[in-house]
C-alpha positions, 0 to 999 in steps of 0.5 A, a space after each residue: 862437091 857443091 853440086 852433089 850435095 844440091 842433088 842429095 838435098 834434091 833426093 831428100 826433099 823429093 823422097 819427104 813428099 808423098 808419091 800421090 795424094 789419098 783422099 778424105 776418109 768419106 767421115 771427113 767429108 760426109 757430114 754424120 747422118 747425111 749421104 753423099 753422093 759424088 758423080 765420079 769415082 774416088 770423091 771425084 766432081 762436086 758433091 751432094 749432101 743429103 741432110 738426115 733423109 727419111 726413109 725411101 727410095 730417091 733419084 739420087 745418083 753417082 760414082 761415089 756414096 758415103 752413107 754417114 747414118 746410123 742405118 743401112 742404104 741400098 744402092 740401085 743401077 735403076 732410079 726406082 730403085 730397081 736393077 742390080 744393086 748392093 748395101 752401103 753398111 752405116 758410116 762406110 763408103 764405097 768410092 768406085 761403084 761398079 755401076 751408075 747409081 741412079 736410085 738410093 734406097 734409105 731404110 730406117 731412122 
């Protein structure tokens, strides 16, 4: 009897924890009007903050972008900001980018 109800409390405890662990929303970790970049997929490695960049095309790379500013970006598989590419919508993230990033292409203010 002792051990069955050490096994339900086991049972218990285990079904209270989460099966895997989520990430940060990117707004949580991404200060608002700056760009992240992390060199991993899913906010994996150490990340980059770039405070409030003017407009234009930077070297800047990675796995994972969260553009917190109030105006797209483009990120581009080439560091001059060439080669295949898509936009990053403002306060939105993209966490698995299909390619490397090696340029980001900041527009407005």
């Amino acid at each position: 009897m002792r051990k069955r109800l050490f096994a339900l409390a086991g049972v218990a405890v285990a079904a209270a924890l989460p099966l895997t662990a989520q990430p940060a929303s990117a707004s949580s970790v991404c200060a608002s009007g700056a760009v992240c970049t992390w060199p991993k997929a899913h906010f994996g490695g150490t990340k980059l903050t770039h405070h409030n960049p003017d407009p234009g095309c930077y070297a800047w790379g990675g796995r994972t972008i969260s553009n917190q500013r109030s105006v797209r970006i483009t990120v581009y598989s080439g560091g001059s900001c060439t080669g295949s590419h898509f936009d990053i919508k403002p306060k939105h993230y993209s966490d698995n980018v299909p390619f490397k990033v090696m340029g980001i292409g900041v527009w407005g203010r």
